[in-house]
C-alpha positions as CSV (number, residue, x, y, z in Angstrom):
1,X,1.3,-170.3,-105.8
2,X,0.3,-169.1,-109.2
3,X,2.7,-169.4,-111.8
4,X,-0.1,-167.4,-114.1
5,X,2.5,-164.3,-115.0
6,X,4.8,-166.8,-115.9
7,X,3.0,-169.3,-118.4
8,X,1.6,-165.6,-120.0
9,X,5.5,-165.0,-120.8
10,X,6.5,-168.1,-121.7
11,X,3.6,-167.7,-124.4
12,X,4.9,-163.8,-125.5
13,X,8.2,-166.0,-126.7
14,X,7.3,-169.1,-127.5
15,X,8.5,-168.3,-131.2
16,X,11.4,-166.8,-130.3
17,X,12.5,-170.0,-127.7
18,X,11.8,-172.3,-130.8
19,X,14.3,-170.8,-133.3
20,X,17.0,-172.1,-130.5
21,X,15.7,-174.2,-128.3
22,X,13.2,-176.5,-129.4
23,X,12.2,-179.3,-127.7
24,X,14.5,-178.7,-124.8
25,X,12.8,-177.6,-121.5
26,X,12.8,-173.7,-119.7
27,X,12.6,-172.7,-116.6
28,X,11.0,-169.0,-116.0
29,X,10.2,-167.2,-112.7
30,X,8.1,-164.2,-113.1
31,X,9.7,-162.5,-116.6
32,X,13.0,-164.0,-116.4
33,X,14.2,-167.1,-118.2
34,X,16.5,-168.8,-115.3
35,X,17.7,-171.4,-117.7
36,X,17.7,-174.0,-120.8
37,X,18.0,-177.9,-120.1
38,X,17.4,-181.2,-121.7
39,X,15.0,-182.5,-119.6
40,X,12.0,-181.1,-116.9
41,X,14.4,-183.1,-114.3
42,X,17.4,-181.4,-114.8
43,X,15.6,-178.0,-115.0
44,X,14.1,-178.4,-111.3
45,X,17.0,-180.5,-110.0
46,X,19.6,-177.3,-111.1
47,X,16.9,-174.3,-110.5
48,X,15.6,-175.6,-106.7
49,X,19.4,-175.1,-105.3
50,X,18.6,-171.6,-105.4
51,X,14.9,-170.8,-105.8
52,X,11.9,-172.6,-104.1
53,X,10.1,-175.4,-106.0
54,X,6.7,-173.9,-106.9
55,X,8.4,-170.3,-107.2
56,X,9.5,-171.1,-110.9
57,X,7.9,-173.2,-113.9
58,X,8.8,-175.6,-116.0
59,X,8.2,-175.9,-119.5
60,X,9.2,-177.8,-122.9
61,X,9.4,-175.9,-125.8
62,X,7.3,-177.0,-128.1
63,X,4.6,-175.7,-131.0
64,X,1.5,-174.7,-129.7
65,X,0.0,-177.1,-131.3
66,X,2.0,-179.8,-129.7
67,X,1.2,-179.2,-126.4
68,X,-1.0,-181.5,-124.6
69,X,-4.2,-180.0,-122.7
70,X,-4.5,-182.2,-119.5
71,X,-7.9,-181.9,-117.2
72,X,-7.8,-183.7,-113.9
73,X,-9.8,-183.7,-110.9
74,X,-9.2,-184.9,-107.6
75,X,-11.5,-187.3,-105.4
76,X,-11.2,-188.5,-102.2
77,X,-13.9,-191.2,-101.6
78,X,-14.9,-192.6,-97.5
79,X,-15.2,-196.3,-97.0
């Protein structure tokens, strides 16, 4: 599952989450903000009793300029 629509709404209020909430961690699910928490843990542990893990995202509240750009690949090798 995609959570596309709701990294592109966590971006349309970044600013505003920072004036209360920096550096704590959000959880969204399409345009809604489900919660505010202290750490990624706690967000999932407290948002899976009622919605499906992967139907929600995660996500620290940080500058832009913060955030860390990870690129991974996967390989699977035979022996």
């Amino acid at each position: 599952m995609s959570l596309e629509k709701e990294f592109k709404f966590f971006e349309s209020v970044r600013r505003r989450l920072l004036k209360d909430h920096k550096h704590e961690w959000v959880v969204i699910k399409g345009n809604d903000i489900l919660g505010y928490y202290p750490s990624m843990l706690e967000g999932i542990k407290s948002t899976q009793t009622s919605h499906a893990l992967g139907s929600f995202m995660v996500h620290e509240i940080k500058p832009k300029d913060e955030d860390i750009e990870w690129i991974g690949s996967r390989v699977e090798t035979q022996e």
